[in-house]
LUMTI-237879 format. One line per field, with one value per residue (C-alpha): residue number from 0; chain; x, y, z. Coordinates in Angstrom, 2 decimals, padded with zeros to 5 digits, always signed. Example, Ala and Ser with C-alpha at 12.3 -4.5 7.8 and 13.67 -1.06 7.14 Angstrom:
LUMTI-237879
nr	[0; 1]
kette	[A; A]
u	[+012.30; +013.67]
v	[-004.50; -001.06]
w	[+007.80; +007.14]
***
This chain:
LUMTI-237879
nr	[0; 1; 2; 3; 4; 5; 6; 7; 8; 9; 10; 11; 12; 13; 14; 15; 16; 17; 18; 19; 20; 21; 22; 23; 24; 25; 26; 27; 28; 29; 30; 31; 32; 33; 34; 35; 36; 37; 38; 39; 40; 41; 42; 43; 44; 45; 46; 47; 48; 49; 50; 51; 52; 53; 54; 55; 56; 57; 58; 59; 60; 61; 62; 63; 64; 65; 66; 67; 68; 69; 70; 71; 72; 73; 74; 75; 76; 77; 78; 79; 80; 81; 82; 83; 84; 85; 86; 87; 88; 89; 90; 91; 92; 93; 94; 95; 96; 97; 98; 99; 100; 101; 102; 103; 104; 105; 106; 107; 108; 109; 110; 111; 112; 113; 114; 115; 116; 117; 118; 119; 120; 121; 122; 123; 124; 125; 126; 127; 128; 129; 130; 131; 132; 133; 134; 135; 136; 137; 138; 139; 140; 141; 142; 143; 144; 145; 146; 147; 148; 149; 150; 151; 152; 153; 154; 155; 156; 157; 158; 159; 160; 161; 162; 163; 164; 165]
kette	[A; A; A; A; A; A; A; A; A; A; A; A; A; A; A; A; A; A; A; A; A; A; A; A; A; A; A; A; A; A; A; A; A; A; A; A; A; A; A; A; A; A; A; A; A; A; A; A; A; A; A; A; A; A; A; A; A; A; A; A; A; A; A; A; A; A; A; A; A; A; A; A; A; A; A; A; A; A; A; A; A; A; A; A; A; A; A; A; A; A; A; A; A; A; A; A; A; A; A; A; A; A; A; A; A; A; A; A; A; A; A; A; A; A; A; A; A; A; A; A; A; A; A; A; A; A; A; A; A; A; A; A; A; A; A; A; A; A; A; A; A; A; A; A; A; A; A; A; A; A; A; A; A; A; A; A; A; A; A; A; A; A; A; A; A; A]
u	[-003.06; -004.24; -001.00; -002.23; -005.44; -002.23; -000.32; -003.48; -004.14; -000.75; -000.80; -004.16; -002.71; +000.38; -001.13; -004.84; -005.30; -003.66; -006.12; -004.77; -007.31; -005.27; -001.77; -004.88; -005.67; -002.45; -001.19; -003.99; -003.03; +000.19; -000.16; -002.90; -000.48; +002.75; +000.06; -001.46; +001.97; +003.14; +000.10; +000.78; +004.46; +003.28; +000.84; +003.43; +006.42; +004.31; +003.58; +007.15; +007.02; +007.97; +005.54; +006.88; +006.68; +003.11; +002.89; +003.93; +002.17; -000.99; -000.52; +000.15; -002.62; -005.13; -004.39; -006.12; -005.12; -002.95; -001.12; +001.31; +002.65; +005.67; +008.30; +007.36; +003.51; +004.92; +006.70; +003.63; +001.29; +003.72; +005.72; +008.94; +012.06; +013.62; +016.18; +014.03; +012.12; +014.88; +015.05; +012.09; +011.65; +014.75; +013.62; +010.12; +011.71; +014.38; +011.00; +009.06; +006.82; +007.07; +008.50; +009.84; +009.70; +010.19; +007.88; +006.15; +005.04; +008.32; +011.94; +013.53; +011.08; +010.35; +006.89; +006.63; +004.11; +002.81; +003.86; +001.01; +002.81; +002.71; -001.31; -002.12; -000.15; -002.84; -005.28; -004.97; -003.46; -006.06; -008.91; -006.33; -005.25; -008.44; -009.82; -006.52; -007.45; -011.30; -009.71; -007.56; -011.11; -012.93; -013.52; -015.73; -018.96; -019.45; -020.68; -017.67; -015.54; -017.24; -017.16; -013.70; -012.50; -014.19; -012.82; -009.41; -009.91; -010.53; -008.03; -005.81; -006.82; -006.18; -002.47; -001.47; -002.94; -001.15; +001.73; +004.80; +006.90; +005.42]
v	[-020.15; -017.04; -015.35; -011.59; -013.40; -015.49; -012.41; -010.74; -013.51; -013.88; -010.47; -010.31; -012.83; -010.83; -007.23; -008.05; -004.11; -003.29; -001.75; -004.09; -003.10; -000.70; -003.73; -005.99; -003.96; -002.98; -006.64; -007.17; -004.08; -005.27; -009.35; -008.39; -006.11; -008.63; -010.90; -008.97; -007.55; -011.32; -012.09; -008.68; -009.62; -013.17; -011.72; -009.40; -011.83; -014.10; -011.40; -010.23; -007.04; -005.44; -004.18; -000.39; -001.38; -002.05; +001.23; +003.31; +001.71; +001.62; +005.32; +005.85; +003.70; +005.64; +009.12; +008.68; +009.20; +010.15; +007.93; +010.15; +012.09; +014.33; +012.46; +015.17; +013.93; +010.18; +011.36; +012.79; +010.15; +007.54; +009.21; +007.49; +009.13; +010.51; +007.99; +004.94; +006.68; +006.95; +003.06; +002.32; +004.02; +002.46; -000.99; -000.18; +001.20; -001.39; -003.45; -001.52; -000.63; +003.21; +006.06; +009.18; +012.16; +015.81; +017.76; +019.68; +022.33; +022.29; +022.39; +020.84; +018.92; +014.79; +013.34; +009.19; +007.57; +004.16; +002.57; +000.00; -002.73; -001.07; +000.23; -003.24; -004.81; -002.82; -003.61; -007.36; -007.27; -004.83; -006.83; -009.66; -007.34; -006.06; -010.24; -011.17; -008.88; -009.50; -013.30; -011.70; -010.16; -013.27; -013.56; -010.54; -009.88; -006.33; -004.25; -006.04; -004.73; -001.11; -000.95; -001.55; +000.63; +003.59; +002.83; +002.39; +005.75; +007.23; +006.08; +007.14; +010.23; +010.48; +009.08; +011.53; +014.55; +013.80; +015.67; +013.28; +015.78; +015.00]
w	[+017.12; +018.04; +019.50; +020.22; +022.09; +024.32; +024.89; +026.33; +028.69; +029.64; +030.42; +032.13; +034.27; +035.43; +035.35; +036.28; +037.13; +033.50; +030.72; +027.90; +025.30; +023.52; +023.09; +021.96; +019.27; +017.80; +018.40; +015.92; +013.54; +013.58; +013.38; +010.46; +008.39; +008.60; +007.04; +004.32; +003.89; +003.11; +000.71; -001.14; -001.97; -002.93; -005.40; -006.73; -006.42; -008.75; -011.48; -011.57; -009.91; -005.97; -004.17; -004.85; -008.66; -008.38; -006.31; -009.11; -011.81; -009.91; -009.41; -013.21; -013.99; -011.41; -012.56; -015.45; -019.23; -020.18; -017.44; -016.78; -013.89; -012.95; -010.55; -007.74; -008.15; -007.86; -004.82; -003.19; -003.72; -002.50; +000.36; -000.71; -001.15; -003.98; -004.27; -004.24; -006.64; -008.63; -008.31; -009.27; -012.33; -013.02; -012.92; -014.83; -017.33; -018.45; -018.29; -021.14; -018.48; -018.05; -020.09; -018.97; -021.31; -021.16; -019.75; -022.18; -019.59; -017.60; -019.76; -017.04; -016.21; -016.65; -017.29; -016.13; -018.53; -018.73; -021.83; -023.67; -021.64; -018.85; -019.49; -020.15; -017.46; -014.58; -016.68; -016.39; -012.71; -010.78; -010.98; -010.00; -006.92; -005.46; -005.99; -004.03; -001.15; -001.34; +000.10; +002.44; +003.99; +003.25; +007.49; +007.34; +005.73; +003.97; +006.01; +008.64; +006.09; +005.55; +009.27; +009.81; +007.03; +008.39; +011.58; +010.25; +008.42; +011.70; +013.06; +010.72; +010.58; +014.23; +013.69; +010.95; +012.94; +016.41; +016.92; +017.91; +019.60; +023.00]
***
């Protein structure tokens, strides 16, 4: 059942003169993320790791070799806060999954590494994770898809640039 598309009618029937096109969309934004949201934590739930574990590995793993990244670059690329961060690391590395070293460039600085685990963990689960959300687009062809992430891009672009202090 297509509850957004129910809404809207409803909707249409009670406001007729109403310009509903902007609550259809985000109901859709919104009834698509709780579901891809859902898959996600399946996917993860199922390898052993949170969603914000895969985050940081996935950023480790992305950043190239020599996987490794200062806490403050973790922080950037995954606008979460310091103490979740903390959290995190935490978890990854009781799990042989990440180191964290001194800096070498900074004395009071930490560098968070992948460990081999860790390396071949994202090795083995990114192909697994991009295949997992190739079937969560399955409804749209490929140049649906292309289409709707540059829209989305737009889009967010637009979000991120709008100044909430209206």
């Amino acid at each position: 059942m297509n509850r957004v598309k129910s809404a809207i009618t409803q909707w249409q029937r009670e406001m007729p003169d109403l310009d509903l096109l902007p609550m259809e969309v985000v109901g859709y934004l919104k009834t698509s993320q709780l579901h891809t949201r859902n898959q996600l934590e399946a996917f993860f739930k199922a390898h052993d790791l949170q969603p914000g574990e895969f985050d940081v590995l996935a950023t480790l793993r992305r950043a190239g070799a020599p996987y490794a990244l200062t806490p403050t670059q973790l922080f950037g690329a995954l606008m979460v806060s310091s103490g979740g961060m903390t959290n995190r690391l935490d978890r990854l590395e009781r799990a042989g999954l990440i180191r964290r070293n001194p800096n070498p460039d900074d004395r009071r600085g930490t560098l968070v590494s992948l460990t081999d685990d860790g390396l071949a963990l994202m090795n083995r689960l990114v192909p697994l994770h991009v295949a997992n959300e190739a079937n969560m687009l399955a409804a749209l062809s490929r140049e649906e898809q292309a289409a709707l992430g540059q829209l989305l891009g737009k889009l967010l672009d637009g979000l991120e640039g709008e100044s909430y202090d209206k």
